[in-house]
Structures are given as structure tokens and as C-alpha cells.
C-alpha positions in Angstrom: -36.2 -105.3 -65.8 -37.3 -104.9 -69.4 -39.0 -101.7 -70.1 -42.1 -101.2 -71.8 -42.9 -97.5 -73.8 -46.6 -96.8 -73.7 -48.4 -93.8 -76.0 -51.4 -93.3 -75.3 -53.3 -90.0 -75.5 -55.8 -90.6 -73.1 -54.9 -89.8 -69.4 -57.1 -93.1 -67.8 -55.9 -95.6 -70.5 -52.0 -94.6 -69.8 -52.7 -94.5 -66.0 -54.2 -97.9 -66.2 -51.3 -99.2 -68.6 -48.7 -97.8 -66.2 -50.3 -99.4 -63.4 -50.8 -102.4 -64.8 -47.3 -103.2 -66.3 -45.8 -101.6 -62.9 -47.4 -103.9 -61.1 -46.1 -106.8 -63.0 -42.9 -105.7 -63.0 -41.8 -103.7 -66.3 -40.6 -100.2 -66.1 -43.0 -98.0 -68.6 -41.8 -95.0 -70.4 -44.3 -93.1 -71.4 -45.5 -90.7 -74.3 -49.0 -88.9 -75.6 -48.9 -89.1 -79.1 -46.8 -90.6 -81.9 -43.9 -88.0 -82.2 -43.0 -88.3 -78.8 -43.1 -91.8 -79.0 -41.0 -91.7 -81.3 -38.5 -89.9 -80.0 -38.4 -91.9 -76.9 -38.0 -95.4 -78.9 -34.7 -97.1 -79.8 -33.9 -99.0 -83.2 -35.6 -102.8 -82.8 -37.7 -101.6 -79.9 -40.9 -104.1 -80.6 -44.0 -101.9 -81.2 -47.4 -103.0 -79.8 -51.0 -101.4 -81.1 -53.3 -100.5 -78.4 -56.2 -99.0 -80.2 -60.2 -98.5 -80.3 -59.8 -99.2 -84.1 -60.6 -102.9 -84.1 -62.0 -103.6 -86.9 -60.2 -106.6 -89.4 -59.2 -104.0 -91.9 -58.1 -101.7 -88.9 -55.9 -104.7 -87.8 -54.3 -105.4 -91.1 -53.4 -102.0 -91.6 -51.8 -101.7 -88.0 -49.9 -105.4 -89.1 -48.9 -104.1 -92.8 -47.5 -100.8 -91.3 -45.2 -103.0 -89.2 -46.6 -103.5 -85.8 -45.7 -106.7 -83.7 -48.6 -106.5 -82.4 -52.2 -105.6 -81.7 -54.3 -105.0 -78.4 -58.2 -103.7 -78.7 -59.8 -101.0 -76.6 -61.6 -101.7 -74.5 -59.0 -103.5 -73.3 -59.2 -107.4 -71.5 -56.1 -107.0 -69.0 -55.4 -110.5 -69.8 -54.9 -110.3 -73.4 -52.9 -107.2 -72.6 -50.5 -109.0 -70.6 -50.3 -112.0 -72.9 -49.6 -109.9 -75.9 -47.4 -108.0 -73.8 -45.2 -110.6 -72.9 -45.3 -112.4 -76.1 -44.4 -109.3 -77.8 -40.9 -109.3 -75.3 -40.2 -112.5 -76.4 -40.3 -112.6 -79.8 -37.4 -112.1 -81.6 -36.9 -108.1 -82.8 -36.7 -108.4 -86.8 
């Protein structure tokens, strides 16, 4: 079972992302903000965006800062998923 850390500030958005990734299988970790996450994550751990900032600048800052990937609020559960497990498979750099 891979497992999935989720930070997300907003009690709704990390109840839906729990839900959501429970229900397909992943175990979720879970953190509000940025420090926590932090200290929750391992070396390699593949780090996904899940924002409201969405804008093409927005995105290429997220990219340059060294995300492996990007999922826009609000968010389109497929895409989710997809990037999701995309995001698992790719190779850790």
C-alpha cells in the first residue's frame, strides 16, 4: 500500500483528499501547513501541488521550486487521481 502525505489547510479539502485516496486504496498522512509536512516527509518522497493558485506563472513557480507535480483547486477528482498516480510512478529524482 503506498502512502500518500496530504497538507492541506483547509478542513473540507483534506477530508475530501483523505476520502478520496482511502477509497482508492493509498494510506494518507496528513498535515496542515508546510512545516508539518515537512516533518512528516522522507528524503525522495515525490511532492504534489494542490493549490488555488492556478495561474501559468503560479504553475512555473510551483515546477521551478521542485514540485513533481501540480493539481488546481477546485479540484476535478479525475485529474487528481491521474496526477496522483502518475506522480507514484514516476521515478523519485
Amino acid at each position: 500500500m503506498k502512502t500518500i502525505l496530504i497538507v492541506e489547510d483547509n478542513e473540507k479539502n483534506m477530508k475530501l483528499a483523505r476520502d478520496v485516496l482511502q477509497a482508492k486504496g493509498y494510506r494518507t498522512l496528513e498535515a496542515v501547513n508546510g512545516t508539518e509536512g515537512v516533518a512528516l516527509a522522507l528524503a525522495h518522497v515525490p511532492v504534489v501541488a494542490f493549490t488555488a493558485s492556478v495561474t501559468s506563472m503560479d504553475r512555473n513557480r510551483i515546477t521551478d521550486a521542485g514540485f513533481n507535480g501540480f493539481i488546481g483547486k477546485p479540484v476535478n477528482l479525475k485529474e487528481f487521481l491521474e496526477t496522483v498516480c502518475k506522480t507514484l510512478e514516476a521515478p523519485t529524482p
